[in-house]
C-alpha positions in Angstrom: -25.7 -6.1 -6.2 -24.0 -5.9 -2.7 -20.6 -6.0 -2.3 -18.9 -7.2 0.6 -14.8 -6.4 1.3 -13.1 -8.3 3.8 -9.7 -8.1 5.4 -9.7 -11.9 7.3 -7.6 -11.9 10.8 -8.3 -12.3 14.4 -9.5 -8.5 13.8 -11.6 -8.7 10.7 -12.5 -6.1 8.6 -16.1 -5.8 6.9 -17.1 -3.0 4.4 -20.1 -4.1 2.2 -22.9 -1.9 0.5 -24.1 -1.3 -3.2 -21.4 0.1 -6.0 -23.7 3.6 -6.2 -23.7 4.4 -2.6 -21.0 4.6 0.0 -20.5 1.3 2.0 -20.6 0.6 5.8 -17.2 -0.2 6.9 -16.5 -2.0 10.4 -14.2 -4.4 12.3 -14.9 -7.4 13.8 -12.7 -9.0 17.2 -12.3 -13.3 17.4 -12.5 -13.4 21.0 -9.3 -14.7 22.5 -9.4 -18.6 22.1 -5.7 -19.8 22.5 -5.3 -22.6 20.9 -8.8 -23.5 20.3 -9.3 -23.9 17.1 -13.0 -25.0 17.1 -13.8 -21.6 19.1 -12.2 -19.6 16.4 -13.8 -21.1 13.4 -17.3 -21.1 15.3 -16.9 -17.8 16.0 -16.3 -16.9 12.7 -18.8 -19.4 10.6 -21.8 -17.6 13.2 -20.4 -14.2 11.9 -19.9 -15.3 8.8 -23.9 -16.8 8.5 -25.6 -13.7 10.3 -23.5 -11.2 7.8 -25.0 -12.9 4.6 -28.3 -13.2 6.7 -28.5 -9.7 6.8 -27.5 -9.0 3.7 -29.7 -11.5 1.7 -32.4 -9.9 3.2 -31.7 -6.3 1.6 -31.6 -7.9 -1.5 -34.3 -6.9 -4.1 -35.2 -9.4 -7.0 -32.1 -10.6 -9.4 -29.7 -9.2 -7.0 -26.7 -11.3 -5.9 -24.1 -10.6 -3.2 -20.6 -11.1 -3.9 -17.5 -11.1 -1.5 -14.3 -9.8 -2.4 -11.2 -11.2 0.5 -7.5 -10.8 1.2 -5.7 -13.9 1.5 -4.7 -14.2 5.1 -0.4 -13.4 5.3 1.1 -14.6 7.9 3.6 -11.9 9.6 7.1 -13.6 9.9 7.0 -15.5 13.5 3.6 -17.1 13.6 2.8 -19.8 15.4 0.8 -23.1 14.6 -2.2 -22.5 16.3 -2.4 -19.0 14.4 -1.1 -20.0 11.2 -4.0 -22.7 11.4 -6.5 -20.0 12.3 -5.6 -17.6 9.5 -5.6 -20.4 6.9 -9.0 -22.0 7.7 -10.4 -18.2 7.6 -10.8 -18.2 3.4 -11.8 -22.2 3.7 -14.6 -21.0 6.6 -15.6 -18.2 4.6 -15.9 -19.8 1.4 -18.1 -22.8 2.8 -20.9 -20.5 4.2 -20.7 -19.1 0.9 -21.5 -22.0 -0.8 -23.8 -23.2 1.7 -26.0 -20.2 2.3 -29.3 -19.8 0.4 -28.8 -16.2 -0.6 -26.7 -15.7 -4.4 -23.1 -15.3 -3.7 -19.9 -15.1 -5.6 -16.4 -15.2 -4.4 -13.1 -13.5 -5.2 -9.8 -13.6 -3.6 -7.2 -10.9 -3.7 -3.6 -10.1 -3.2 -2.6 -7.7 -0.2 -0.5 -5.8 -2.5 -3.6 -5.5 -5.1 -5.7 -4.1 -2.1 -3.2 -1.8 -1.1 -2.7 -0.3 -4.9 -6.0 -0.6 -5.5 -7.1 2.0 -2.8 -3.3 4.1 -2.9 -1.8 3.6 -5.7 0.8 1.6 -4.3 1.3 -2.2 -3.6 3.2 -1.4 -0.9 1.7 1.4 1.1 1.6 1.1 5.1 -1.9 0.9 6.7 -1.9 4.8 7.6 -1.7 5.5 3.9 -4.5 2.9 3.5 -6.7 4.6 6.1 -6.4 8.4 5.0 -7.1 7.2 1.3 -10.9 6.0 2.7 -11.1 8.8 4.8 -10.7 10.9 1.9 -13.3 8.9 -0.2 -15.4 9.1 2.6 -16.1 6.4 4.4 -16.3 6.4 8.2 -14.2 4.3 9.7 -13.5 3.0 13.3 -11.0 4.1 15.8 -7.4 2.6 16.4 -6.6 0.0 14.8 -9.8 -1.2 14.0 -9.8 2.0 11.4 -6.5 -0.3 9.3 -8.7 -3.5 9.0 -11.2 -1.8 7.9 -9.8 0.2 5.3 -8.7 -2.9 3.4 -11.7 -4.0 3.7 -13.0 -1.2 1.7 -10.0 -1.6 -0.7 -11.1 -5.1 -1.0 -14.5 -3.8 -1.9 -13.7 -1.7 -4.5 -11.3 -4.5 -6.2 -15.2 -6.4 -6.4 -16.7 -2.8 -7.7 -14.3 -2.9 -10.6 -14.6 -6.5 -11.4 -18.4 -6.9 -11.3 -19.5 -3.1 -11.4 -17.2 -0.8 -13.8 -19.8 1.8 -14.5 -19.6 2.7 -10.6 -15.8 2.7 -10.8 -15.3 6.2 -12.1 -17.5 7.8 -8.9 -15.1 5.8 -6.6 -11.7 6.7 -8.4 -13.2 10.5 -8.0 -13.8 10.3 -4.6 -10.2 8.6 -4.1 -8.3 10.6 -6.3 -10.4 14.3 -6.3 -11.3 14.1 -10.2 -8.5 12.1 -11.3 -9.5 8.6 -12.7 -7.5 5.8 -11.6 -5.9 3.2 -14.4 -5.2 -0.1 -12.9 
């Protein structure tokens, strides 16, 4: 199996890989498109496509990929154009889903859940979030793009201990240096 974590905004974050070995993590930039809705959402349905592309073709027989999200939060102030943007992100992601070819199975998660998941705590600030997959080892961007992309790690081990429990205990040692986490 392949898992993919995301963390959906106009900066996405991507972390995917197999349960047993330690996942790519990345982050993604929607170019600047104002109010343009149609240049967001085609943005993202290309990336969306080419991701599961990829990843379909890493896949040996049997294997399935599933995706593990956040559900877009708005931050207090948003505007339409935005708020339109960030909701059509989970709609856009789980059509190409269902449309691709490859096996794929979807889950969609809380922020808090994605935040204890990888700290501990539902409420921990993205700094928190970012030295907890340091410290698990995964290589993250720079800057901000290093936030995004540790929830999108977290997200991908919420999938790991839905789909893939026997690989849990490796990741809770790596997160919490021998102590095993109980959700």
């Amino acid at each position: 199996m392949i898992i993919v974590g995301l963390d959906m905004a106009t900066q996405t974050g991507v972390c995917y890989g197999r349960p047993d070995t330690t996942p790519h993590a990345e982050s993604v930039r929607a170019p600047v498109t104002g109010k343009d809705l149609g240049e967001f959402g085609s943005f993202y349905w290309s990336y969306f496509n080419q991701l599961f592309d990829r990843l379909a073709q890493r896949l040996q027989p049997g294997e399935t990929i599933t995706v593990c999200y956040e559900a877009p939060i708005l931050p207090g102030q948003t505007n339409l154009s935005t708020t339109r943007k960030l909701h059509g992100l989970g709609v856009l992601l789980e059509t190409a889903i269902r449309l691709h070819p490859a096996p794929i199975s979807v889950y969609e998660c809380h922020l808090s859940s994605i935040k204890k998941e990888l700290t501990g705590k539902g409420g921990a600030d993205k700094g928190m979030m970012v030295l907890a997959a340091r410290r698990a080892g995964i290589d993250l961007p720079q800057g901000s793009e290093a936030m995004d992309a540790a929830d999108a790690f977290a997200a991908w081990l919420i999938a790991v201990r839905l789909c893939t429990p026997e690989h849990q205990r490796l990741w809770d040692q790596r997160i919490w240096g021998g102590k095993v986490w109980k959700n």
